[in-house]
C-alpha positions, 0 to 999 in steps of 0.5 A, a space after each residue: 500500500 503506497 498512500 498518495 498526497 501529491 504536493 500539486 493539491 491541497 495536502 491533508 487537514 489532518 492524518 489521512 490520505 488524498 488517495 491509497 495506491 494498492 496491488 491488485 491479488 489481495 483480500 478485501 473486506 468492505 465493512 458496513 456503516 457501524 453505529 455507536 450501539 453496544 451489544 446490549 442493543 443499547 445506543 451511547 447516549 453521546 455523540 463521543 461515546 457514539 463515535 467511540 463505540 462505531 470505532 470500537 465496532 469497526 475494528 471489531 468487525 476487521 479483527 473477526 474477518 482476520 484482517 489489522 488496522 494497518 489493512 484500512 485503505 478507506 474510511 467513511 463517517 457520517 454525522 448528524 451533527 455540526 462541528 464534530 470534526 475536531 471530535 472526529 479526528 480525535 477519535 479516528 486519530 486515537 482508534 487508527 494509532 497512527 495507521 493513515 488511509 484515505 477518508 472521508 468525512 459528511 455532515 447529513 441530515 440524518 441516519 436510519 434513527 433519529 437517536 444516531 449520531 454517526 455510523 462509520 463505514 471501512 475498506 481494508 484490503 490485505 495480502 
């Protein structure tokens, strides 16, 4: 994996990259928007522990599927709410240690229920 920054564009506001560059002949996983419920079916009540939990639950879904956070090569967050961006890049800087993949961030209208805050969806690709 080759993370791609040109020094023609803009460079990155925070830890991601413009685009990732990637060999073909590797296994991919796509990882479903995850939200900040716990496994109770309990939804965190803020949009921190809302962020912290959809982390939490993606990482937990590329373990399960035998793959690393440094397999990331993308990432999506949808919020609901304004001026979490900050927010978001803590909580993406703390859950990826480091790891940089390309990423994107969208403010929405709304999610599948008006008590979610965020879902965070992923790509990892590996050998």
């Amino acid at each position: 994996m080759k993370l791609v920054n040109p020094p023609t564009i803009v460079k990155p506001a925070s830890k991601y990259a413009q685009g990732v560059k990637l060999k073909t002949a590797k296994r991919r996983l796509v990882i479903s928007g995850q939200v900040g419920m716990r496994p109770d079916g309990t939804m965190e009540p803020t949009t921190r522990g809302q962020m912290e939990r959809a982390w939490t639950n993606l990482l937990a879904v590329l373990a399960d599927a035998g793959f690393e956070r440094s397999h990331l090569v993308k990432i999506t967050c949808f919020v609901t709410e304004p001026g979490m961006t900050a927010l978001y890049r803590e909580t993406r800087d703390a859950a990826l240690q480091g790891h940089m993949c390309a990423a994107t961030y969208l403010q929405i209208a709304g999610l599948a229920s008006p008590e979610m805050k965020v879902e965070i969806e992923g790509e990892a690709v590996k050998e």
